[in-house]
N, C-alpha and C positions, 0 to 999 in steps of 0.2 A: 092248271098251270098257274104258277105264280107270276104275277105283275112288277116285273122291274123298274120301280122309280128312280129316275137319272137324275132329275133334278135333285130329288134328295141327297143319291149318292154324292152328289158334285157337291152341294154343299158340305155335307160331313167331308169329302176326301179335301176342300180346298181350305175348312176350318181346321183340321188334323195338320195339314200343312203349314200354315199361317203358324200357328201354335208351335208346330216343331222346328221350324226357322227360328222363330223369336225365341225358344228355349235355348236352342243348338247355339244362336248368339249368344244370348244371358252365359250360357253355360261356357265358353270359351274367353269371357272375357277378362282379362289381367285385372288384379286390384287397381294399377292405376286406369285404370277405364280402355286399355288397347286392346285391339285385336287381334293375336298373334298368327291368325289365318290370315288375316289381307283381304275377307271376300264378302266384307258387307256391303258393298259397292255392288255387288256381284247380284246377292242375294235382295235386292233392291229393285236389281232390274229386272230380274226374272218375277220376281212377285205381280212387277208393273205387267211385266208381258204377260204373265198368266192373267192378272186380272180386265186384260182388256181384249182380251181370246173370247170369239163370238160364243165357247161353249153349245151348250146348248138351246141359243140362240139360230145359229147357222141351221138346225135338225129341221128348220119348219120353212125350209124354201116357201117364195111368194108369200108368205105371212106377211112379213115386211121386207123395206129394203137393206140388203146386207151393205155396211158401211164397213169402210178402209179404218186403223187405229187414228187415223189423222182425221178424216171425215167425223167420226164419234166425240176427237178432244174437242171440233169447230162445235160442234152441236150443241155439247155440254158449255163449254163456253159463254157462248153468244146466250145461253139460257141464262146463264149466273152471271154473269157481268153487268153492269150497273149503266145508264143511259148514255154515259162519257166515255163510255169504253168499248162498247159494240159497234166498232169499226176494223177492217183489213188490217189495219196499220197495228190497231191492239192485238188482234188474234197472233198477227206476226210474232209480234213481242213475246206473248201468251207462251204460244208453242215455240221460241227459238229457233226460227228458220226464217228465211226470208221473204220480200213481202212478195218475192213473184209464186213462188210455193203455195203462202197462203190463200194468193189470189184466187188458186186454182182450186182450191177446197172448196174457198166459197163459194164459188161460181159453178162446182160439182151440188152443193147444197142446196144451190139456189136453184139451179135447175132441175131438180128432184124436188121441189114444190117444200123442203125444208126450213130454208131461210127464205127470206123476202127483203129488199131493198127499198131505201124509201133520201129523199134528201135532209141534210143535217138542217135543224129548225132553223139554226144561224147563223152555218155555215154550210153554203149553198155547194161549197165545191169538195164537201165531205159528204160519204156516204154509210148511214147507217144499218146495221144489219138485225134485222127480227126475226125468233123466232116462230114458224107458221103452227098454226094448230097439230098437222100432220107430223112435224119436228115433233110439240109436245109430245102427242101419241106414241111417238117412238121412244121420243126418250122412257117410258115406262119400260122399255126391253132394252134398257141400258144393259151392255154384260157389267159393269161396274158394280152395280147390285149386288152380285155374290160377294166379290170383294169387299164390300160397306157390311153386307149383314156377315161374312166372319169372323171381323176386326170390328164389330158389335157386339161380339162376343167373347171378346176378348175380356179378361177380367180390367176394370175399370182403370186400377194401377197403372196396368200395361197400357193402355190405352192413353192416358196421360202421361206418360212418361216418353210413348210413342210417338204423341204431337211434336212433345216438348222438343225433343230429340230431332223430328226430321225438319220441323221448324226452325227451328237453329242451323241443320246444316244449310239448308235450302238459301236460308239470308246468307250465309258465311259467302256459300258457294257463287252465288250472285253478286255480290261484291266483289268479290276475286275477279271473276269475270267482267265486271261492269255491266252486270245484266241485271233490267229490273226485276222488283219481287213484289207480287201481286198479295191482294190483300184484303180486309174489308175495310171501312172506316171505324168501327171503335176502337180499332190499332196502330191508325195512321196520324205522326204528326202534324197532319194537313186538317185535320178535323177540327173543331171547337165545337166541346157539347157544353150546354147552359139551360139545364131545364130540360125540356121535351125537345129543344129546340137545337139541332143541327146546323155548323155551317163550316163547307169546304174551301179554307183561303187559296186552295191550289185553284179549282174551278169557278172562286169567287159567287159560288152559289146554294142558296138550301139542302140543305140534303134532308129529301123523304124516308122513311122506315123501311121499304126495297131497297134505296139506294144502301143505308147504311147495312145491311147484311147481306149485297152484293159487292162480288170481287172489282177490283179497279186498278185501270191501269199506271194511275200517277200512285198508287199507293206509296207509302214512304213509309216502315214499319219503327215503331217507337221503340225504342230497343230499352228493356228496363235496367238498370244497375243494380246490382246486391250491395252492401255495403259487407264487409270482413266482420267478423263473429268478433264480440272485445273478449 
């Protein structure tokens, strides 16, 4: 009998897919840059939703603990956010929901041995959130994985073109909103780099080589200007 590898399949069938949304776009869209379907909004979300589907993740009951799409974004988060931002109040922001919502995440996280709480160095009536070793561990069965490795394989173009693109809406859309937009510091006008040497005028303090290629919640993104062809 032949041996059915699902993993494999799911990658090839969610690469095939990726690839043929991003054609299926390419392919319908107007010289001047519109959409005459109306459904990349659409095909956006579903990509997100697919990509955050336990897969086959969920196939290995008790392996690990099965996480909520919300439980998974806290985890991931609180990993990549930078030491000013591993707080309730940023995850809030993070995820767009409120902070009684968040609260509850984290407090799900924390009590499955994932997060760990600890008080702010220097501000005593802030509470910071860590990632625990067990969190790391899981995060390795990230379902996100698939999604990274078949937008890894995307040809490099598309992949750059693809930041470009949802980068720009992502700020547009935040703006509109009046909703922050997260970031790293080699992007942020709060930065000033001189040398090796790092400093954030928002936090008024150094910034280390984690900090600056971790996300942050005061980020402010430097938007660059093209000037007109003469």
């Amino acid at each position: 009998m032949f041996r059915l590898d699902i993993v494999s399949l799911r990658y090839h069938f969610a690469a095939k897919l990726v690839n043929a949304l991003w054609q299926d776009y390419l392919g319908c869209m107007n010289k001047d840059g519109s959409n005459p379907r109306g459904d990349l909004a659409d095909l956006i979300v579903y990509l997100a939703r697919l990509g955050q589907s336990q897969g086959h993740c969920a196939e290995k009951p008790g392996a690990h603990p099965a996480l909520t799409a919300a439980q998974w974004t806290a985890l991931r988060y609180f990993a990549h956010a930078n030491r000013f931002s591993r707080t309730p109040s940023g995850f809030s922001q993070f995820h767009a929901t409120t902070r009684g919502t968040a609260s509850q995440t984290v407090k799900s996280l924390v009590t499955m041995g994932l997060l760990s709480r600890r008080t702010h160095q220097s501000d005593g009536r802030s509470t910071v959130l860590d990632v625990t070793q067990a969190g790391h561990d899981l995060l390795q069965h990230d379902p996100l994985r698939d999604l990274r490795h078949v937008l890894s394989q995307l040809p490099q173009t598309s992949q750059d073109m693809l930041a470009q693109a949802l980068g720009q809406a992502i700020s547009d859309l935040a703006q509109a909103r009046d909703a922050p937009v997260f970031g790293t510091c080699s992007d942020c006008t709060h930065c000033e780099m001189e040398g090796n040497a790092s400093y954030c005028h928002c936090t008024q303090s150094m910034l280390t080589l984690p900090d600056m290629r971790a996300i942050c919640v005061d980020f402010q993104p430097a938007r660059l200007t093209t000037q007109p062809d003469s």
